[in-house]
C-alpha positions in Angstrom: 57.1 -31.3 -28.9 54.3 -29.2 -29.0 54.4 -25.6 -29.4 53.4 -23.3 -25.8 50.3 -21.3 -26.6 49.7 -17.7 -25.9 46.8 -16.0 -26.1 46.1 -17.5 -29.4 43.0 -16.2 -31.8 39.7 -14.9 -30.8 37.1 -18.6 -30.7 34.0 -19.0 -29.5 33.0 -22.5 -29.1 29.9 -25.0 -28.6 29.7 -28.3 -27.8 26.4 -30.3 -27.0 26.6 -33.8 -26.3 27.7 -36.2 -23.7 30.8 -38.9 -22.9 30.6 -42.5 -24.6 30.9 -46.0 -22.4 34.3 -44.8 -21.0 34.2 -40.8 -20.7 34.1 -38.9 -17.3 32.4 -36.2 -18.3 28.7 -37.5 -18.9 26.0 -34.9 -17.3 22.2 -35.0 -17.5 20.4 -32.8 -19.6 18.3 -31.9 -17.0 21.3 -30.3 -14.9 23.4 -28.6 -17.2 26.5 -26.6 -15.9 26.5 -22.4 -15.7 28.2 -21.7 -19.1 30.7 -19.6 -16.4 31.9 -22.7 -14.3 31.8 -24.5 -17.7 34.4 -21.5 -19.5 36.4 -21.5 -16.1 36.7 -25.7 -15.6 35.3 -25.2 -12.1 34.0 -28.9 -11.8 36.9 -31.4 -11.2 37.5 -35.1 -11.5 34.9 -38.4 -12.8 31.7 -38.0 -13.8 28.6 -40.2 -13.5 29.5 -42.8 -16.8 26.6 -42.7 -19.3 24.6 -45.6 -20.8 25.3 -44.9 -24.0 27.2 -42.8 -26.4 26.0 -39.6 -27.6 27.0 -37.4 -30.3 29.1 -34.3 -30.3 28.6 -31.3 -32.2 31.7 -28.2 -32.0 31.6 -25.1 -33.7 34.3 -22.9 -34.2 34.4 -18.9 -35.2 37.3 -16.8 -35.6 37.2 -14.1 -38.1 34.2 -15.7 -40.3 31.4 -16.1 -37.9 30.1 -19.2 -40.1 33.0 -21.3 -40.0 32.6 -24.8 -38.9 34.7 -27.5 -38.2 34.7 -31.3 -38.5 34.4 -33.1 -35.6 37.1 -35.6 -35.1 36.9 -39.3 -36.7 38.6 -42.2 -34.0 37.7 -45.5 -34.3 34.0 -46.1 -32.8 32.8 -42.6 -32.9 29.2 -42.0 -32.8 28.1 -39.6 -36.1 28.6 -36.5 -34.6 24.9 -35.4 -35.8 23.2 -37.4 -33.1 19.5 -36.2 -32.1 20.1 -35.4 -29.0 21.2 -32.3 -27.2 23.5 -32.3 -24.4 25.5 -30.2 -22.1 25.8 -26.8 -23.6 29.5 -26.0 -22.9 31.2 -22.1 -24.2 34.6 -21.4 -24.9 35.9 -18.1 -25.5 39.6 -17.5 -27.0 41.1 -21.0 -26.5 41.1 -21.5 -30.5 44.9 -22.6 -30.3 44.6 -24.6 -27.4 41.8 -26.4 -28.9 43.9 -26.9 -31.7 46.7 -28.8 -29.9 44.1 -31.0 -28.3 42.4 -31.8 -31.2 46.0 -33.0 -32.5 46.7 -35.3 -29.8 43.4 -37.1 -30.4 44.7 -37.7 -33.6 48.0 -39.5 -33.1 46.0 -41.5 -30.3 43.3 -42.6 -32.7 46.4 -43.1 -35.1 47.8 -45.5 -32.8 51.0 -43.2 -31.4 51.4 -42.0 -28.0 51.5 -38.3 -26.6 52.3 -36.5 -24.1 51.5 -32.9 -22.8 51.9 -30.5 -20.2 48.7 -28.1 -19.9 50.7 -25.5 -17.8 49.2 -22.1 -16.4 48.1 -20.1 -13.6 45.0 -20.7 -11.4 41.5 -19.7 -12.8 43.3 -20.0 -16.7 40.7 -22.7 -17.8 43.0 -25.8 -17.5 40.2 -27.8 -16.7 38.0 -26.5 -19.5 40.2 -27.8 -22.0 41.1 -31.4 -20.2 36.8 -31.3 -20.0 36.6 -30.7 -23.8 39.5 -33.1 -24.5 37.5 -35.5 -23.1 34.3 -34.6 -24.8 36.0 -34.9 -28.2 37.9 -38.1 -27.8 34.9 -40.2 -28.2 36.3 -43.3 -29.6 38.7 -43.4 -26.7 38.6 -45.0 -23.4 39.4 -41.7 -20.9 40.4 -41.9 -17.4 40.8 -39.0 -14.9 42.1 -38.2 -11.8 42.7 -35.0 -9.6 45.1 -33.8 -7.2 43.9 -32.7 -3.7 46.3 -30.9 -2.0 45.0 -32.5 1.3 45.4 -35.6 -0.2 49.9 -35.0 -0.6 50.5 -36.9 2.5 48.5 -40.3 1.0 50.9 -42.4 -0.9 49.6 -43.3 -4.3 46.3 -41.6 -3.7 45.9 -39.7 -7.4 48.0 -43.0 -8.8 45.0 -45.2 -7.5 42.2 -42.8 -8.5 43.3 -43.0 -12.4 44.1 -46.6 -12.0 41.2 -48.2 -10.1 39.1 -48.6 -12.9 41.6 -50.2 -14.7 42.4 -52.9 -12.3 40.7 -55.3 -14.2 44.0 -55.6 -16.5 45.9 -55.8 -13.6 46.8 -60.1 -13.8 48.3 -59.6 -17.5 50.8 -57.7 -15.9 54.0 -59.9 -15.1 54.1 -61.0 -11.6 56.8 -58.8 -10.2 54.9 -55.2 -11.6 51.2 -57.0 -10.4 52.5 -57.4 -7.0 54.2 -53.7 -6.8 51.1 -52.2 -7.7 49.1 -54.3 -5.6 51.3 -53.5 -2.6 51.5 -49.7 -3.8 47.7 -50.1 -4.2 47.7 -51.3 -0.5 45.8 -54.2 -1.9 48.7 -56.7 -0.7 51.0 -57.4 1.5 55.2 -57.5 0.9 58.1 -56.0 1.0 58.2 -52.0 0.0 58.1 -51.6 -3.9 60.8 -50.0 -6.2 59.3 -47.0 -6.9 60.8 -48.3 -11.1 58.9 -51.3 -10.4 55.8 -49.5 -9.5 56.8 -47.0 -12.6 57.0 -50.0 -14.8 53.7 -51.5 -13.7 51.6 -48.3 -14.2 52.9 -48.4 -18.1 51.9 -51.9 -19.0 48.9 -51.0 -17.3 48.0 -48.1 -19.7 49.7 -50.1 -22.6 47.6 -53.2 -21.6 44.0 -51.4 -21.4 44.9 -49.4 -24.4 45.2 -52.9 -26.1 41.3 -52.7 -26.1 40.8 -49.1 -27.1 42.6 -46.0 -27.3 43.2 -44.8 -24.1 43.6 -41.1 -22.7 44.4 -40.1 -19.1 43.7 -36.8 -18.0 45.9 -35.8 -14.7 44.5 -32.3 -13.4 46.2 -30.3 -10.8 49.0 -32.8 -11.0 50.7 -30.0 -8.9 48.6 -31.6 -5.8 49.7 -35.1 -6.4 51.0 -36.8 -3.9 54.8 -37.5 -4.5 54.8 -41.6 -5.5 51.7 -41.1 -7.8 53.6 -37.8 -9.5 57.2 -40.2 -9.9 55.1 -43.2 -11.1 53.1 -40.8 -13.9 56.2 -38.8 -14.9 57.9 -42.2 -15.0 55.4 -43.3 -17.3 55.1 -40.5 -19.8 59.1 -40.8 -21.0 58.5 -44.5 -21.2 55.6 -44.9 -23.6 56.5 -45.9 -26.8 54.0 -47.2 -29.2 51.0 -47.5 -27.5 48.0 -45.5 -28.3 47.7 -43.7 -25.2 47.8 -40.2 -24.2 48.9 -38.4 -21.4 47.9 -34.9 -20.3 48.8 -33.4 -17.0 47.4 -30.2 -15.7 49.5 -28.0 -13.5 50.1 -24.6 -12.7 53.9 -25.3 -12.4 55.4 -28.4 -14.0 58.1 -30.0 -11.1 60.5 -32.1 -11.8 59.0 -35.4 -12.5 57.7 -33.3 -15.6 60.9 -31.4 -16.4 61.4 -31.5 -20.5 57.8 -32.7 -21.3 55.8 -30.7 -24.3 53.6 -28.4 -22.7 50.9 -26.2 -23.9 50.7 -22.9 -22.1 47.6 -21.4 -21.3 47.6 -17.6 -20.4 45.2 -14.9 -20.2 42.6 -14.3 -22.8 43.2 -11.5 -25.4 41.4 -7.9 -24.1 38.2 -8.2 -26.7 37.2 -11.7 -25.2 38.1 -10.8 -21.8 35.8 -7.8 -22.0 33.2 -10.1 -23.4 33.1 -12.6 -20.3 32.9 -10.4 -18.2 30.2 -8.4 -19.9 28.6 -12.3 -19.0 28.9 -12.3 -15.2 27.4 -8.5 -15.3 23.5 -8.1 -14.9 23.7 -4.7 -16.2 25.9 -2.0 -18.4 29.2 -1.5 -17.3 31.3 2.2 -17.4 34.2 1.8 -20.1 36.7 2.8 -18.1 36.1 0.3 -15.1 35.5 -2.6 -17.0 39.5 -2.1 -18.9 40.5 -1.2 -15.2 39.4 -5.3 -14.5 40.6 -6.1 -17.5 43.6 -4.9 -17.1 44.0 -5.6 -13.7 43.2 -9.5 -13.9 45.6 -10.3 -17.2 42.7 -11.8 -18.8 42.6 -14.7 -16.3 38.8 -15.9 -16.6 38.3 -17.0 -13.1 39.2 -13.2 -12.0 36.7 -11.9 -14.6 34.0 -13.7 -13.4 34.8 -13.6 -9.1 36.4 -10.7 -8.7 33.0 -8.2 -9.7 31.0 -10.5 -7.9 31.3 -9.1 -4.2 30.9 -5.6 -5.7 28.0 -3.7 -5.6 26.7 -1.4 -8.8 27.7 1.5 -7.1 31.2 -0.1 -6.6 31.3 -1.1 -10.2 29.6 2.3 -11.7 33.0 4.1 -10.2 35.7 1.6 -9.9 35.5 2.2 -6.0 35.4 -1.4 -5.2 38.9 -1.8 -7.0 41.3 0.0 -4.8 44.8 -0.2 -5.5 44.6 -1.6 -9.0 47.9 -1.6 -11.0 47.9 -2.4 -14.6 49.6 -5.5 -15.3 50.1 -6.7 -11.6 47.4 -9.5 -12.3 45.0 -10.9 -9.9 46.8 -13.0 -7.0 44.6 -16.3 -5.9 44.5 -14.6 -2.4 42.2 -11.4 -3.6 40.4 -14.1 -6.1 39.8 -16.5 -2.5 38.8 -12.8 -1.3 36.1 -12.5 -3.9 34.8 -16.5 -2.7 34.9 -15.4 1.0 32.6 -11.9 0.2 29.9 -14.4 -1.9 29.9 -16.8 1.5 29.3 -14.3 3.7 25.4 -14.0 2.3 25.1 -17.4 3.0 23.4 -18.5 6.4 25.3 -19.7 9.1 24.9 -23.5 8.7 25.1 -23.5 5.1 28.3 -21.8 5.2 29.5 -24.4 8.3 28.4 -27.7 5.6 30.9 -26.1 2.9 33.3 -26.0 5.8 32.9 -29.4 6.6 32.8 -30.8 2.8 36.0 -28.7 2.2 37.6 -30.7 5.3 37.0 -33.8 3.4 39.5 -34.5 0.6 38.0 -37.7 -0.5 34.9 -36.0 -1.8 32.3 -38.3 -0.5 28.9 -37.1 0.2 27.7 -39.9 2.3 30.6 -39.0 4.7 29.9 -35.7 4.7 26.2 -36.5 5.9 26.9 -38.6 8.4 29.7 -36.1 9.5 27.2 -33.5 9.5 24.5 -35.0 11.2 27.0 -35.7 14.5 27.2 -31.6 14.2 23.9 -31.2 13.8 23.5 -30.0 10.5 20.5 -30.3 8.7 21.1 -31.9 5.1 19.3 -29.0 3.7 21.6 -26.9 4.6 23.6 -27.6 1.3 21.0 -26.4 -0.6 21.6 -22.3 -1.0 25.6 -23.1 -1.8 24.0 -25.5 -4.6 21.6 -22.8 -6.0 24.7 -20.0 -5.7 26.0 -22.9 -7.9 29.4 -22.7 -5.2 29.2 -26.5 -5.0 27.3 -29.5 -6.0 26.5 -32.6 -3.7 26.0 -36.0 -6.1 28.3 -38.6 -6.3 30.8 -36.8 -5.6 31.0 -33.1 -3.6 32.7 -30.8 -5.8 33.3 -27.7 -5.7 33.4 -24.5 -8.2 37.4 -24.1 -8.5 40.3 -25.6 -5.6 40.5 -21.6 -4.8 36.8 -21.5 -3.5 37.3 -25.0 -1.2 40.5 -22.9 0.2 38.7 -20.1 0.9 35.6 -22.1 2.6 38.7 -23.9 4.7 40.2 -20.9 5.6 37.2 -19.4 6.6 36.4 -21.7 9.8 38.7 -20.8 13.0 40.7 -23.0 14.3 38.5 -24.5 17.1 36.1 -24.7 13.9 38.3 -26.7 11.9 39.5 -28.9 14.5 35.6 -29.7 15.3 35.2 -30.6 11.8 38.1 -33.1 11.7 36.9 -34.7 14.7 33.7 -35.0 13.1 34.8 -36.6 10.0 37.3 -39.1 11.6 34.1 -40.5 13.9 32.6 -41.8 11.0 35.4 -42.7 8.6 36.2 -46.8 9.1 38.7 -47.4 10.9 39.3 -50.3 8.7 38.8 -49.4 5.6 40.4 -46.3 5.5 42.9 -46.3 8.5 45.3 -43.8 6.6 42.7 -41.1 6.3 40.9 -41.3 10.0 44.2 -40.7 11.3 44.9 -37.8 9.1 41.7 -36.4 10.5 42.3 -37.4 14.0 46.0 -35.3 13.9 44.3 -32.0 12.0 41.6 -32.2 15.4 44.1 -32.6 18.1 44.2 -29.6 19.7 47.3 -30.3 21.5 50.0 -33.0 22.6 48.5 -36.4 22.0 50.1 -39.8 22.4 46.9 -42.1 20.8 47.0 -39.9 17.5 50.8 -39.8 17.6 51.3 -43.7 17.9 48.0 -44.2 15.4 50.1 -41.9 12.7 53.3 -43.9 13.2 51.1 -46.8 12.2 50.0 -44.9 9.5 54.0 -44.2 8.5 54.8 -47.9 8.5 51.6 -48.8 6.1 52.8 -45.8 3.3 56.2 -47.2 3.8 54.9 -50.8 3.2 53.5 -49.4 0.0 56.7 -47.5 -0.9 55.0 -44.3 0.0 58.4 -42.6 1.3 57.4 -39.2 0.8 53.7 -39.8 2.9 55.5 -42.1 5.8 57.8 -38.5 6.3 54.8 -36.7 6.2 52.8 -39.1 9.2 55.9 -39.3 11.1 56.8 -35.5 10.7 52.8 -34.7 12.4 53.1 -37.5 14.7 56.7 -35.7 16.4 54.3 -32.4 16.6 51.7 -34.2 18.9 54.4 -36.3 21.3 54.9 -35.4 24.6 57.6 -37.9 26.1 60.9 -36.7 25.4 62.6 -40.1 24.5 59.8 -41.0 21.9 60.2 -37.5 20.5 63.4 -38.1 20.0 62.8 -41.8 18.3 60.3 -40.3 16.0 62.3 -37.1 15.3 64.7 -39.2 13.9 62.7 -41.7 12.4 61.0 -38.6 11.0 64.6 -37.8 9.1 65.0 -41.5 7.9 61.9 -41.3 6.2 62.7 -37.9 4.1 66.4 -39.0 3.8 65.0 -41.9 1.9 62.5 -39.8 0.2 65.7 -37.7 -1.1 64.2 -34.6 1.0 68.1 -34.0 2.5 67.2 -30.4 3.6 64.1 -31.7 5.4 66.1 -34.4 7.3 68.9 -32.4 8.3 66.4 -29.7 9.8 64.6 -33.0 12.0 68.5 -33.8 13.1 68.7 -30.3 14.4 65.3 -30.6 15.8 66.7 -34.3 17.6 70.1 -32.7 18.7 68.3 -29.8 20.7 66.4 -32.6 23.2 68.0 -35.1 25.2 70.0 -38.0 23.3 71.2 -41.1 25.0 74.4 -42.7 23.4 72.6 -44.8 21.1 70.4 -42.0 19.4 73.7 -39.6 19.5 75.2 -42.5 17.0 72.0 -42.6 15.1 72.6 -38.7 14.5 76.1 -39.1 12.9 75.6 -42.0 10.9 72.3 -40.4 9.7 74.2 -36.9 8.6 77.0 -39.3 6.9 74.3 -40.8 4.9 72.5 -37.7 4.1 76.0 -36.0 3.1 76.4 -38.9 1.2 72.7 -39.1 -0.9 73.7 -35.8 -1.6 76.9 -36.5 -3.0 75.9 -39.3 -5.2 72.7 -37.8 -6.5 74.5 -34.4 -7.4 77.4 -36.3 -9.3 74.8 -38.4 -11.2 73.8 -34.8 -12.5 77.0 -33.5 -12.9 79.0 -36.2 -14.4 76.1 -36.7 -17.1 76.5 -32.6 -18.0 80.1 -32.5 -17.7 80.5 -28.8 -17.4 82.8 -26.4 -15.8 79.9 -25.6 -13.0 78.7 -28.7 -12.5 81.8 -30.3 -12.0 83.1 -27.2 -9.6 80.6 -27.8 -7.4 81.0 -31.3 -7.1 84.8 -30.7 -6.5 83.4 -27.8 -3.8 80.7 -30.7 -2.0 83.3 -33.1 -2.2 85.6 -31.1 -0.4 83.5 -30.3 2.4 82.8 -34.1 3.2 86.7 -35.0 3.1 90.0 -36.1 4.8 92.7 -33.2 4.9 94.8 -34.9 2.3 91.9 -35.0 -0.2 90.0 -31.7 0.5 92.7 -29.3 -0.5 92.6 -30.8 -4.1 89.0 -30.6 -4.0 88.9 -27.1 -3.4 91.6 -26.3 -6.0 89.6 -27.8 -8.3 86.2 -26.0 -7.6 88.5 -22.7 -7.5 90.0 -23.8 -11.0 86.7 -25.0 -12.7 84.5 -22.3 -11.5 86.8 -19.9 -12.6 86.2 -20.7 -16.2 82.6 -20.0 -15.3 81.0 -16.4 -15.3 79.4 -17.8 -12.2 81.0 -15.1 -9.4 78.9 -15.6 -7.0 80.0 -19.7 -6.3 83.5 -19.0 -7.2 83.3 -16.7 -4.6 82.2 -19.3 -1.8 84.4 -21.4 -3.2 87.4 -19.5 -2.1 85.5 -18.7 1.4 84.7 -22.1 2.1 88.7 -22.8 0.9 90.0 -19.9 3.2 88.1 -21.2 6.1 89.4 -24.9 5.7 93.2 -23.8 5.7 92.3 -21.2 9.0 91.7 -24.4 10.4 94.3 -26.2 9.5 96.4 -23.2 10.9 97.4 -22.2 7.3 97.1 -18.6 7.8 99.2 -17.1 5.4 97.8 -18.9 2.8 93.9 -18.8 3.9 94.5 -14.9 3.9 95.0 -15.4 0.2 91.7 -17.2 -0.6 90.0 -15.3 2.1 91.0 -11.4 0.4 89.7 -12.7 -3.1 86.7 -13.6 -1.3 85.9 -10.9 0.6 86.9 -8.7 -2.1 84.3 -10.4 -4.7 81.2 -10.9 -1.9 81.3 -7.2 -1.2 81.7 -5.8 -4.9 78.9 -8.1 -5.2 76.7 -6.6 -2.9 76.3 -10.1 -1.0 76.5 -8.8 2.4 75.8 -11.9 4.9 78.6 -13.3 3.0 81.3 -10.6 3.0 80.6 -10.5 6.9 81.6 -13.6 7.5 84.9 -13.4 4.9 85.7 -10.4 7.2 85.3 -12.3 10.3 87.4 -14.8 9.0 90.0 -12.3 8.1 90.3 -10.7 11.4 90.5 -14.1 13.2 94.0 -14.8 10.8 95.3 -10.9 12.2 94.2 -9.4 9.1 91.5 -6.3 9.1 88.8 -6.0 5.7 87.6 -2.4 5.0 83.2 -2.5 4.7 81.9 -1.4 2.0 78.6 -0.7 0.7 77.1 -2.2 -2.2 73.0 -1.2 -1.8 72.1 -1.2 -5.4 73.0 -4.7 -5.6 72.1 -5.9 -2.7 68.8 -6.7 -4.0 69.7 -9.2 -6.2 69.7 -13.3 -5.3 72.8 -15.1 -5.4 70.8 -16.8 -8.7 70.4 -13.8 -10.1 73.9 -12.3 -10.0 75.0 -15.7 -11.4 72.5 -14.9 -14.5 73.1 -10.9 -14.9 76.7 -12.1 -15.3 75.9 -14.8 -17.8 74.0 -12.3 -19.6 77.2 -9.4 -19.7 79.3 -12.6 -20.9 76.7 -12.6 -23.8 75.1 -16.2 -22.8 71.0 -16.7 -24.4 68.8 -17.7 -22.4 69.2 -21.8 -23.2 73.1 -21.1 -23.0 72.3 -19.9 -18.9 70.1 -22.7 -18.2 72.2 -25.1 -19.7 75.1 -24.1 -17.7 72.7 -23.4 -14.6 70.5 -26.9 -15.1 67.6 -24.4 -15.5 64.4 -24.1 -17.6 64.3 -21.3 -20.5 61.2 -20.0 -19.0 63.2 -20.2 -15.5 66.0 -18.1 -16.7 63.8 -15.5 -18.5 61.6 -15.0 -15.0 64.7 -14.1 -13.3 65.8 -11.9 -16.0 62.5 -10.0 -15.9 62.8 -10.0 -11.4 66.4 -8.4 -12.2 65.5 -5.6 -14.9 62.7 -4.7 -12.3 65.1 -4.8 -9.2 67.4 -2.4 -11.2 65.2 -0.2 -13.6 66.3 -1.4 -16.8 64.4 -2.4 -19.6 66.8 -4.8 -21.9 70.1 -7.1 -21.9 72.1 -4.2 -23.1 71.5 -1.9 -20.4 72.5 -4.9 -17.7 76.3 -4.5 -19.0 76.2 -0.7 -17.8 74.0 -1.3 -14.5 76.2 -3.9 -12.9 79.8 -3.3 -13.1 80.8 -5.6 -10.5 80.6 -8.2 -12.5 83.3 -7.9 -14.5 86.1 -10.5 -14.2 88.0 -11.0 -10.7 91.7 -12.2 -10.5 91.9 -15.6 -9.5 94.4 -17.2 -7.1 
């Protein structure tokens, strides 16, 4: 696994050259990228595919201004001294980053697969380095595809975007995977696919095309993936064995098809290089003490160097007026960089500003839609051209724009009315049959109201991602088609066909909040039953999926609140044994908080079964440990519960800790008990980066500044006598 990267050592770097046969990052000479957008990875996703190879050239400089540094040697590489001169490309303090890239060419070229996790926080560079990755893996095939976060609700959209040109391979694949991808694909007709099947297929892909030539896949925002292509690619990467292929997802926060996969972190640049980019966004001298102020202020996050200055004016900059409330360390949030976008499109004129509205609409990216959607508004093609010049956005194969932040901000800019105009626009002239999914999406995001036609075109839409195994995307359509229906049976049908579909998709606390949604409208008998057998199955999913997780970690807290589900779901002969054992096993655990629901949700069982006597038991320990806890919603209702057995609970006020989560009173106490940081996650099924994030929320929510000071500031959470 690789190491994460911090800020790493000061680099400046140059490449010149462009993408062989199978690259997606070729550019012309004649249009070469701003060296910003270039340091920031503003421009996303495939690139025109050259004729021919070209050459690359990298130079690297740390402490000796006149080191240099080999270009990598895979199989088929052009010399890297080729005559030509390419795109100019500039990196500044990404040295270790570059490093780990450089290593995973290697074991590709070397015939082993990889896998890694670019992980960071918008405007870090991701792109930057998945761009240079692919500029210095000549000898390798590369394939790329980007998440679009309008694009979530299309099943296998970013799946089929790195696959498509790959589909050539497709009939090696045994029969069973070739017609799950082809059905995924929407290329076929048949019964859903497994979403393994589909998995499966998508590896003998790679491992089929990578037969031919090393092969590396480059998945940007993978946090914008659409949920089967994100299962299908995680899937893949724990699966690849000896194949040289190689795997690199970019994502500001790895989910949980990703969970345990190396990653590479990518943080802010170190204060010297950060004051250096952003002495190259400035047209003039800066005053020392404003320009650390950015720096300070944006972490070293390049896109924030580079946007934030650019709505200020020099008088603004000369003083530090144009940075009010600055706080050192707070970092710059993506709403005050989409701030900075919104200030530049304001000097734009009135119709460009309404094309970049329309273009951001589009998730597919495709400029001849765009035209034609523009010319039923009325807008001149020409009115592109100032955002092009400001260098915002660039119309050619595909319309791209600088950074996903500046197509939110264009988005966000049109009203309402505006937006939905758009949307109408662009589902006129998408084909109805060629892209069905997509003209419906746009036909719900324009409906201004209730709408039958675009609710019964969405179900449609719901059975086709289904068809494909798109569970996720069919809950999405069916979710936006309930929003537009009118007739109160049919809102009930798709209400709960709505809850099917994320039941299925494993989204349980989705479906039960459509059940809710069914139960409040009128039910005949029929869709009454479908309620109840629909919870019974949720309660069940539930159920098994959290004893598959439990059962494989075996632990105290994992099986306790198995035993405390378990319980909630049972027959009065079973349940009481259930919650004895939650009590029992959670008790071992320095886990307070869920021991102390345990013995609530106990206490409350045997109030119903008339037990009063011995629910006042569970119900005192409960109250007792919910109030020293500071867990007031909690201790409310263990008082209620008290009074309504004839005994009374004293209030008590617990402010200090009422600030803390239940998650983090379950860590500050694994912390007193003397637990690391891997110890807490393991018992909490948490990440080590997790754990640390809530440590550092809790040492700010109480004033402290280390582990040893926790012991003194929280009391409470010393051991409570068990029943």
């Amino acid at each position: 696994m690789e190491p994460t990267s911090g800020q790493g050592h000061g680099t400046a770097l140059e490449t010149a050259g462009q993408d062989g046969p199978a690259g997606g990052l070729a550019r012309s000479p004649q249009r070469q990228l701003p060296l910003e957008a270039a340091a920031l990875g503003a421009w996303k996703g495939q690139r025109p595919v050259p004729a021919r190879s070209e050459g690359v050239v990298v130079v690297m400089t740390d402490a000796d201004p006149g080191a240099s540094r080999a270009p990598l040697r895979c199989p088929g590489r052009r010399p890297a001294n080729s005559s030509r001169s390419g795109t100019l490309t500039s990196l500044r303090g990404r040295r270790s980053e570059c490093d780990a890239l450089d290593r995973l060419i290697d074991a590709v070229c070397a015939g082993e697969s990889r896998v890694l996790v670019v992980r960071g926080d918008a405007g870090m560079g991701k792109t930057v380095l998945l761009d240079y990755l692919a500029e210095r893996a000549q000898g390798c095939r590369v394939a790329r595809a980007v998440g679009v976060q309008s694009e979530m609700e299309l099943a296998s959209a970013g799946l089929h975007q790195l696959c498509a040109p790959m589909l050539e391979h497709l009939d090696r694949l045994p029969v069973p995977q070739r017609d799950a991808l082809r059905t995924a694909f929407g290329m076929g007709t048949g019964v859903p696919p497994e979403r393994f099947l589909v998995g499966l297929a998508v590896l003998s892909l790679l491992s089929e095309v990578a037969d031919e030539q090393p092969l590396i896949c480059l998945i940007d925002d993978q946090h914008w993936l659409d949920h089967a292509s994100a299962q299908a690619l995680g899937f893949a990467a724990r699966r690849l064995a000896a194949d040289p292929v190689g795997l690199v997802f970019a994502t500001r926060e790895p989910g949980e098809e990703l969970a345990g996969l190396p990653e590479l972190a990518v943080e802010g640049l170190r204060d010297d290089h950060a004051r250096a980019l952003l002495g190259s966004a400035l047209a003039g001298p800066l005053d020392a003490r404003v320009r650390d102020l950015i720096v300070a202020e944006t972490r070293g996050n390049p896109l924030a160097l580079l946007e934030l200055p650019r709505g200020l004016t020099p008088t603004e900059l000369a003083g530090g007026f144009g940075l009010p409330g600055a706080q050192l360390g707070a970092g710059p949030s993506p709403g005050r960089i989409e701030e900075s976008f919104r200030q530049q499109l304001e000097e734009l004129p009135v119709l460009t500003r309404r094309m970049l509205q329309l273009a951001a609409a589009d998730p597919s990216g495709d400029p001849v839609l765009v035209r034609r959607a523009a010319g039923r508004l009325v807008i001149p093609v020409q009115a592109a051209a100032p955002a092009v010049e400001a260098r915002l956005v660039e119309f050619g194969i595909h319309v791209r724009f600088r950074h996903p932040l500046l197509r939110s901000a264009v988005y966000r800019s049109a009203s309402a009315a505006d937006r939905q105009e758009l949307h109408r626009a662009l589902a006129e002239v998408t084909d109805p049959a060629a892209d069905p999914d997509r003209r419906a999406w746009h036909q719900a995001q324009a409906a201004p109201g209730l709408d039958e036609e675009v609710a019964a075109e969405l179900e449609r839409s719901a059975g086709r991602a289904q068809a494909r195994g798109g569970l996720a995307a069919a809950a999405a359509f069916l979710e936006r088609a309930v929003l537009l229906t009118a007739d109160p049976a049919r809102h009930a049908e798709r209400t709960l066909a709505a809850a099917q579909a994320n039941l299925q998709a494993g989204a349980f606390g989705k479906a039960l909040e459509l059940l809710v949604t069914a139960e409040a409208g009128p039910l005949d008998e029929f869709a009454s039953a479908r309620v109840d057998l629909l919870r019974g199955q949720i309660a069940g999913d539930a159920l098994v999926r959290l004893a598959e997780i439990t059962q494989a970690g075996g632990t105290d807290f994992g099986l306790g609140m198995e035993a405390r589900s378990r319980a909630l779901v049972s027959e009065p002969e079973a349940a009481e044994s259930l919650y004895r054992e939650a009590v029992d096993r959670l008790g071992r655990t320095q886990l307070r908080p869920e021991l102390a629901r345990a013995h609530l949700l106990f206490g409350e069982w045997l109030r119903r079964q008339n037990r009063r006597v011995d629910a006042r038991a569970q119900l005192r320990i409960a109250h007792q440990m919910l109030d020293g806890m500071g867990m007031a919603a909690f201790a409310e209702r263990a008082r209620r519960e008290l009074l309504a057995t004839g005994e009374t609970a004293r209030k008590r006020s617990a402010e200090m800790f009422s600030t803390l989560t239940a998650q983090e009173l379950s860590i500050a106490g694994l912390v007193v008990d003397g637990r690391t940081n891997r110890e807490i996650g393991a018992e909490l099924f948490l990440s080590d980066r997790t754990v640390e994030w809530h440590l550092h929320k809790i040492f700010t929510k109480l004033d402290i500044g280390s582990r040893r000071e926790l012991r003194g500031a929280l009391p409470v959470l010393r051991p409570y006598p068990r029943a």
